[in-house]
N, C-alpha and C positions, 0 to 999 in steps of 0.2 A: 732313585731306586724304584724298579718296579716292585708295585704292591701285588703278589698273590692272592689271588682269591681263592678262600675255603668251599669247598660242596659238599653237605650231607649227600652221602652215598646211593638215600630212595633220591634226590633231585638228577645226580648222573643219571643215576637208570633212566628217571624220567626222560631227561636231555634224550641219551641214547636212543630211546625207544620215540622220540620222536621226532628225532633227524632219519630213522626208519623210515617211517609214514604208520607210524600206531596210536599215533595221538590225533588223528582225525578219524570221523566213525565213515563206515564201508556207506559207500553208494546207493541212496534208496533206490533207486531207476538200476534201467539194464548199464553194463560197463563196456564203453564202447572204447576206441584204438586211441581216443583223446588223453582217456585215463593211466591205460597203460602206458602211451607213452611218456605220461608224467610220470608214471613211477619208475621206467626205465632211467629218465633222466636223474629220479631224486637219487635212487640205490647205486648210478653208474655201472657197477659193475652185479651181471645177475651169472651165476656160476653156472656149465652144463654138468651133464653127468649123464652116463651111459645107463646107468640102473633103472630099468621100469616095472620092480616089482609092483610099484603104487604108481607114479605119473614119471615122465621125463621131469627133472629135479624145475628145469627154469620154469616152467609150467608154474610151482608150487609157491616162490615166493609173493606170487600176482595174484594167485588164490587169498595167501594167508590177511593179506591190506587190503582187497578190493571185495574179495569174495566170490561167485559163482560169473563166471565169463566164457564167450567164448574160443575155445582154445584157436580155433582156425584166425583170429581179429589178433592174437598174438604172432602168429605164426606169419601173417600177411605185415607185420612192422617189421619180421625179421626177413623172410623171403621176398618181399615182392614191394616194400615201399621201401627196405632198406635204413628206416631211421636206425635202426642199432646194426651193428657190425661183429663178426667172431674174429678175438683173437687172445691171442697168449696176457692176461692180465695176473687175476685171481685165480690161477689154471684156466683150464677152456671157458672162456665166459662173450658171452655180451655186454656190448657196452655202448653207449650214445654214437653216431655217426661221427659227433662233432671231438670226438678225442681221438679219430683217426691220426694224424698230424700231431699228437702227445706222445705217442708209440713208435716215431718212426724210427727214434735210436736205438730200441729195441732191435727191432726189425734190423737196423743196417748194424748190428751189433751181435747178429746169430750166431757166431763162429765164438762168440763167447755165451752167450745168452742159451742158445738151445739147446741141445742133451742127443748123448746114443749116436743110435742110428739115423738119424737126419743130417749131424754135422757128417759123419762116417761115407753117406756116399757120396755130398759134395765134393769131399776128397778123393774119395778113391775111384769116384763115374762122374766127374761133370761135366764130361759131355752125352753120356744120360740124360743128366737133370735139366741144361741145355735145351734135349731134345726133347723134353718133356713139357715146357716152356713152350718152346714154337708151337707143339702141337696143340696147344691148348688155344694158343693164338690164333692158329690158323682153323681150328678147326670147330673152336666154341668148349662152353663147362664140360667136365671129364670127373667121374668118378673113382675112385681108387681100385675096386670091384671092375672094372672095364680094362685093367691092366692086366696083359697076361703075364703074370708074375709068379712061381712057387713063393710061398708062404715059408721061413725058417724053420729050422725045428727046435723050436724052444719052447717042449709044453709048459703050462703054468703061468706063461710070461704074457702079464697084459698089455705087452706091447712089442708083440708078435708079427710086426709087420714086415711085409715085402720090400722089395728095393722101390717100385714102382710109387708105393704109399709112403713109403719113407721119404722119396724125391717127391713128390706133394707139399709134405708134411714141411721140409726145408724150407719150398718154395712158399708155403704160407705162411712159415713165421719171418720172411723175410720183406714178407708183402708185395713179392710180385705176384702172388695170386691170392683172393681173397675167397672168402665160402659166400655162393650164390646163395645155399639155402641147404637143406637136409633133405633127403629122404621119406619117403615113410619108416622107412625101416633106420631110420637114424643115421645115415655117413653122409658125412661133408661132400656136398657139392663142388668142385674149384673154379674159381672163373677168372680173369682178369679184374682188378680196382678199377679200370675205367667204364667196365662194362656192367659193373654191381651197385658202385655206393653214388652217392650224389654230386654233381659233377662238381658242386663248391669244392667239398671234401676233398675229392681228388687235386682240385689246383690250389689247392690250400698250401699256404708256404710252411714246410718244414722248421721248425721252429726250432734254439739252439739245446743241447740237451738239460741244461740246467733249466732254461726254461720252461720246457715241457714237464718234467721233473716238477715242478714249483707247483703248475697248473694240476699234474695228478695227487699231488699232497693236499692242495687245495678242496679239489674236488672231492675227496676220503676227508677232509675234517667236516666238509658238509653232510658227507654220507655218514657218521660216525656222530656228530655233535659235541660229546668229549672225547678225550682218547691220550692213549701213550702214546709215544714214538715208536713203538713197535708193533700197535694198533696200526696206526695211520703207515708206518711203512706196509704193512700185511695185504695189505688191501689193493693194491698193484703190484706188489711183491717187488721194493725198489729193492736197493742197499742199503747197507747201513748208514756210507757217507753222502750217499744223493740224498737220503730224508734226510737226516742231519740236515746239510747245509742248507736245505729247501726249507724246513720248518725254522732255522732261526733267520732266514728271509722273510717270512713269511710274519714272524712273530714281531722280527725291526718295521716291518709296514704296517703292524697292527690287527694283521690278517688271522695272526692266531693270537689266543690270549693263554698264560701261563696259570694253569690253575693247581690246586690241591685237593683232591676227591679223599673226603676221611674213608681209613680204610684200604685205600687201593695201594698204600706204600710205596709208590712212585711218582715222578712228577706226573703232570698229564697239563694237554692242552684243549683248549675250551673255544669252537669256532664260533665269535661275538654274534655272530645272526641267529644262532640255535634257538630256537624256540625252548623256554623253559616252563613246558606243562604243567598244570597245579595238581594235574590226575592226568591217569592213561586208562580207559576204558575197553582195552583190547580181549579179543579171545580169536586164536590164531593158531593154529599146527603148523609149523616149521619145517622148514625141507631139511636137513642136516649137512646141506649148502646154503642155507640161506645167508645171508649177507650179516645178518645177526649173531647168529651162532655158529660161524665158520672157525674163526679164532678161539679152540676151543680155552685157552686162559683166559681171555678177555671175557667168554660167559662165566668163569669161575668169579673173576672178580668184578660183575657187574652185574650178576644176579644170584650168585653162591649156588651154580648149578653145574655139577662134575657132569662133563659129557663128553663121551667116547663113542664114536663110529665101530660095530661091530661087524662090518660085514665082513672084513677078512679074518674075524678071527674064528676058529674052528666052532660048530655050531654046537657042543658040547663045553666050549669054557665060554659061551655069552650069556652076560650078564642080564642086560634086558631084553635082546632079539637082534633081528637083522637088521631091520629100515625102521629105526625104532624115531621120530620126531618129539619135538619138547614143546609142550600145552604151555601156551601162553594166556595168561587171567589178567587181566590190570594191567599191573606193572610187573607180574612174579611169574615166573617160570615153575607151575603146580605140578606138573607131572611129566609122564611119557609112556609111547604108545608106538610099537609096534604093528603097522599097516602093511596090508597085502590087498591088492587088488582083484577078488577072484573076478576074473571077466568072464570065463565059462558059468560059471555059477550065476555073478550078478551081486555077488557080495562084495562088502568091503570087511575085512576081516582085522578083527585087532584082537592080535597074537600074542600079545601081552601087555598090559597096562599098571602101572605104580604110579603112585602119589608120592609128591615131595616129603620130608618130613615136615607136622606143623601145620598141612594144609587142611582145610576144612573138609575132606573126604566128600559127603554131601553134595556139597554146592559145586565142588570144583568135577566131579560126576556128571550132575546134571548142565553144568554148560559143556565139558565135553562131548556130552552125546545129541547135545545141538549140534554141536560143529561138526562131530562126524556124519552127521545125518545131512548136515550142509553139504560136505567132502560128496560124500554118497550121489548125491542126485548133480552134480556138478561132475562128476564123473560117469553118469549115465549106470550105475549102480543099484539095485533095489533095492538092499536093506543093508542093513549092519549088524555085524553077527561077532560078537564077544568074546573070546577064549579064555580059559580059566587061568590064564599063567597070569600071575601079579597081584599085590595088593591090592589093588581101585578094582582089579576086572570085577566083584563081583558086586560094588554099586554102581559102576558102570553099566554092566547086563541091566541092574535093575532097572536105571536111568534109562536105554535105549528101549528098555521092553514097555516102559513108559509111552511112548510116543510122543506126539507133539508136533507142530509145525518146526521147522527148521528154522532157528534164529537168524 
């Protein structure tokens, strides 16, 4: 009979928070494309997001572990040296080159797998989409913007797209065509696989779907450390019965171990190589993509911190704000904060900021206004400038009006 193993609930978090990467301290030296690319590989999957009231979201999780870097030395792994790849994971996200060939039943499984108007006009125009294909072929990358296509009329709808970006959009979750890169202005570039990712990758052998399956469970217990089954499915967003039978594969070869986290009231699995920290020394603002706090139960039950996304809710029943991210101390989630980027200005703005219950006000004040003060000039920002909404804002002002070198 296997023995389960008991975890006091601070040792999870800990595990958690550093199968992250928050139990190693940030980089004394500048951070160059070496580091990110470790942490592209640790987190596997880093999530996009179209919102830049404060940064592009992938941008933010390389900040909150690494610290102040250069954004272009991200952007050259993704555009132009190709170690990570975009595709349908964790929603739109990045993710290692080398899991190209984990995805591809995905990919040959669109007609189930993808939504709307993408399956819609493979039906009803493929030889459109066909022609859209060749052109791409013959003619090099192609933006969606460069299609003369009327636009639907469906105000409100965030996915308002044309027939032209639609037949794109099929053709990328099916991987005949992959994103070269973005824009400045943010849209996907399309190009061919053979002419983007690394030529290994592309002759890499298709691997059978349980196995690939195996290998992305795999890779989310290492990016996760402990976790449920509904953790570790989240995280590539399988099914129910490909986690299933991948984690009790996984669990017969010893690859996952079955544990008991006091507190978490369900089982949960414990990948045996997790580093299990005696401390976590972190201070970190979160993208509300981040790889941490995306499952927002699994922040409920791994650090007792209720977190909801308000940006679609009307700006009149929100709670704490719009792009509001959760202040990381140690090991605990202390607060949250409300960030705007004024670039005309030069500010960074927090729009509103609260304390957890319980926390030491004080202290947990004056390291967040290191970090934003970090954020700030890593941002190319002047100052940081406080708004009165929330409990912390007003020793927070006091904190930034403080000064200080930036931690």
């Amino acid at each position: 009979m296997t023995t389960v193993e008991r975890l006091p609930a601070a040792l999870a978090r800990r595990i958690a928070l550093g199968a992250q990467g928050f139990a190693e301290p940030r980089p004394a030296g500048s951070v160059g494309i070496r580091q990110l690319r470790r942490t592209a590989e640790r987190l596997a999957v880093v999530q996009i997001d179209s919102v830049n009231v404060l940064s592009r979201s992938h941008y933010l999780p390389f900040f909150s572990r690494l610290g102040p870097y250069q954004r272009s030395d991200l952007d050259a792994v993704s555009n132009r040296r190709h170690d990570v790849f975009e595709y349908w994971a964790h929603e739109a996200s990045f993710l290692p080159a080398r899991l190209h060939p984990q995805l591809r039943w995905r990919m040959a499984a669109a007609e189930q797998e993808a939504w709307g108007s993408m399956t819609r006009v493979q039906r009803e125009r493929p030889e459109y989409v066909a022609a859209l294909l060749a052109r791409v072929r013959a003619d090099g990358p192609i933006r969606a913007s460069q299609l003369q296509e009327e636009r639907p009329n469906r105000p409100g709808s965030m996915w308002n797209w044309h027939a032209g970006k639609a037949a794109l959009e099929y053709l990328f979750f099916t991987g005949a065509l992959t994103a070269r890169g973005r824009t400045a202005g943010f849209e996907r570039v399309y190009d061919l696989p053979e002419r983007v990712l690394p030529r290994a990758v592309v002759e890499a052998p298709t691997p059978e779907r349980p196995d690939a399956v195996r290998e992305l469970v795999r890779t989310a217990a290492r990016a996760l450390g402990v976790a449920t089954e509904t953790d570790l499915r989240d995280y590539f967003r399988l099914s129910p019965v490909d986690a299933r039978t991948a984690i009790a594969e996984l669990a017969d070869a010893g690859e996952l171990r079955p544990v008991e986290v006091v507190g978490w009231g369900r089982p949960a699995w414990l990948d045996p190589q997790a580093r299990r920290p005696r401390w976590i020394r972190a201070r970190a603002l979160l993208s509300p993509f981040d790889s941490l706090v995306w499952e927002r139960p699994r922040v409920e039950r791994v650090f007792g911190f209720r977190y909801r996304l308000e940006i679609y809710t009307p700006a009149v029943k929100r709670v704490h704000g719009y792009y509001v991210l959760p202040f990381l101390l140690g090991d605990r989630l202390v607060a949250r904060v409300d960030l705007k980027a004024d670039r005309q200005a030069g500010v960074l703005r927090v729009q509103s900021a609260f304390a957890e219950p319980g926390v030491d006000v004080p202290e947990v004040a004056v390291a967040l206004a290191a970090e934003l003060r970090l954020m700030a000039g890593w941002l190319a920002l002047e100052q940081v400038v406080v708004h009165e909404r929330g409990d912390l804002a007003a020793a927070l002002a006091t904190a930034v009006s403080g000064g200080g070198a930036p931690g």
